[in-house]
N, C-alpha and C positions, 0 to 999 in steps of 0.2 A: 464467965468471960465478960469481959467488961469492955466497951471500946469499940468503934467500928472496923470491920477488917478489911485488910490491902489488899488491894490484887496486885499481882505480880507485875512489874517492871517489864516492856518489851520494846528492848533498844530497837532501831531500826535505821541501816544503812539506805541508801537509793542504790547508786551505783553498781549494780551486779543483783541486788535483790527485787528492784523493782522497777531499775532498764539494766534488760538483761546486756553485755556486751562483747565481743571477743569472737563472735563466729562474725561469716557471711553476712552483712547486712541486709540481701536477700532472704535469708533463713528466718530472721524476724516479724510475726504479724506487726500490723499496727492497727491502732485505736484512733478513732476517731472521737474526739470528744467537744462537748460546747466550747471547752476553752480554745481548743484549735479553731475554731470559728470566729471566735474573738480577737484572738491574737494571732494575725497569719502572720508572722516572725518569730510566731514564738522557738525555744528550742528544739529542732527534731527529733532528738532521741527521745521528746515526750511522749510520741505516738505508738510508744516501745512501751508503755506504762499498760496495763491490762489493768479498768477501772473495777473489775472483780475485787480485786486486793484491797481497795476500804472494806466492802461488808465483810469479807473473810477476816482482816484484821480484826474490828471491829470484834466480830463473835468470839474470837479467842478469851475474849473476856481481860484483859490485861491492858494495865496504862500504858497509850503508846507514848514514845519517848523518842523523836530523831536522835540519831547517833552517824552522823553524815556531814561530809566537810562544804555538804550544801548549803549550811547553818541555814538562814531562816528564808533562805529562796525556795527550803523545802515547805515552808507554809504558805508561800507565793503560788509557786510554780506547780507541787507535785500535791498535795492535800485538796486542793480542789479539781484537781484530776480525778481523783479517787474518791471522794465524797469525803476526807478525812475535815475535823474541826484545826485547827490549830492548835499541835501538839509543842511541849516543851522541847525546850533542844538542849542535848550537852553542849556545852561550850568548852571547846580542845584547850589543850595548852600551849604556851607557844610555844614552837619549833626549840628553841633556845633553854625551855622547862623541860622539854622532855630527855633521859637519859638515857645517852646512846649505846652504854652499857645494854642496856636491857633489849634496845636492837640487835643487838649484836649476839646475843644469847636467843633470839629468836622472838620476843615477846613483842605485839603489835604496840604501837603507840597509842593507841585508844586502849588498851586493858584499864590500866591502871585506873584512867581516868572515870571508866564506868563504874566501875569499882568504889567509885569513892562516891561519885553519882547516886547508887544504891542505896549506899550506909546501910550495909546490912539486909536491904529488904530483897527479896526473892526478885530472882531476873532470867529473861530470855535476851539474849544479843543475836539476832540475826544477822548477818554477813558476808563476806564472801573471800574474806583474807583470816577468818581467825584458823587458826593451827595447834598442835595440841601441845605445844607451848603456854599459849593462852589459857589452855584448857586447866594447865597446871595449876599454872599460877594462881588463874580464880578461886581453884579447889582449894590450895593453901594459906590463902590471904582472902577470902569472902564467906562471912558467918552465916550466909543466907543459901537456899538452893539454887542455883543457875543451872542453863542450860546456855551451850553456845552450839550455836546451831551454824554451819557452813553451808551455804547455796553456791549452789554452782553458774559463774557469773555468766558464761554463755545460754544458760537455761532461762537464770532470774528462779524467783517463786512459784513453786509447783504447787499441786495437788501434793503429792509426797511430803513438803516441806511442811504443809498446812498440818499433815496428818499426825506427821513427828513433833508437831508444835504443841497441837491439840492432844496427841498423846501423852508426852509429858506433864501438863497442866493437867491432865486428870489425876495423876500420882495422888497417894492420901498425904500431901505434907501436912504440917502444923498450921493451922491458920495464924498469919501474921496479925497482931492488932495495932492498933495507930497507938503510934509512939515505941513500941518493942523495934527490938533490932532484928527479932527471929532468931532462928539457928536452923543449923543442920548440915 
């Protein structure tokens, strides 16, 4: 085998996966962090961010990738929350690109787009809206292994989610090499 090999792809929402939202605002810990310190304006729902979730990202071993209509306030705002570097971001299509056909049949409007994101290389999308719509769709149109993984957005990221994350990732796939599209 010739080439360096990939690691897997792991889209990442904010919204739901790492502030959790939808219950009691009382029900929420919060976190205290140096940025709160910093910036006493900053957002509230930041202190809803559990600064756990870099190093556990991090260990999954996988390019993190935002996948969140935060576009790049999540490098601002939420990655040094969490000790993350500045990760790449998908960049959506516009409203007006996306076809409502495929809403209307159930498919999120980010499928597709990560999909294409990928080109082939193996991926995790973490979530909190995808359905087994999505689920389909990737299986039938994405030459690579995915996992779509749904969090529950009144929870956010668990222990659980880590475990199914890291459980998958251990699977024996094919190792992707730089420049192959993969399969499977």
């Amino acid at each position: 085998m010739t080439g360096s090999v990939r690691r897997p792809l792991l889209f990442l929402d904010v919204d739901g996966p790492l502030i959790p939202f939808g219950a009691e605002p009382q029900q929420y810990p919060t976190y205290a962090t140096a940025l709160d310190r910093r910036e006493g304006d900053a957002n509230p729902l930041l202190t809803r961010i559990n600064p756990e979730h870099g190093p556990k990202l991090t260990a999954l071993g996988c390019e993190l990738v935002w996948a969140t209509t935060w576009m790049d306030d999540a490098n601002e705002c939420i990655a040094p929350v969490i000790g993350l570097p500045r990760l790449p971001l998908v960049i959506w299509p516009e409203p007006s690109d996306i076809d409502d056909r495929d809403e209307r049949k159930g498919l999120h409007w980010k499928t597709r787009a990560l999909v294409e994101w990928a080109a082939g290389r193996s991926f995790i999308w973490v979530d909190d809206e995808i359905t087994d719509t999505d689920r389909a769709w990737v299986a039938a149109h994405h030459p690579g292994y995915a996992l779509l993984h749904r969090v529950d957005a009144c929870r956010g990221l668990t222990e659980g989610d880590y475990t199914a994350l890291d459980s998958w990732l251990r699977q024996p796939f094919v190792p992707e090499e730089a420049g192959s599209t993969g399969a499977g």
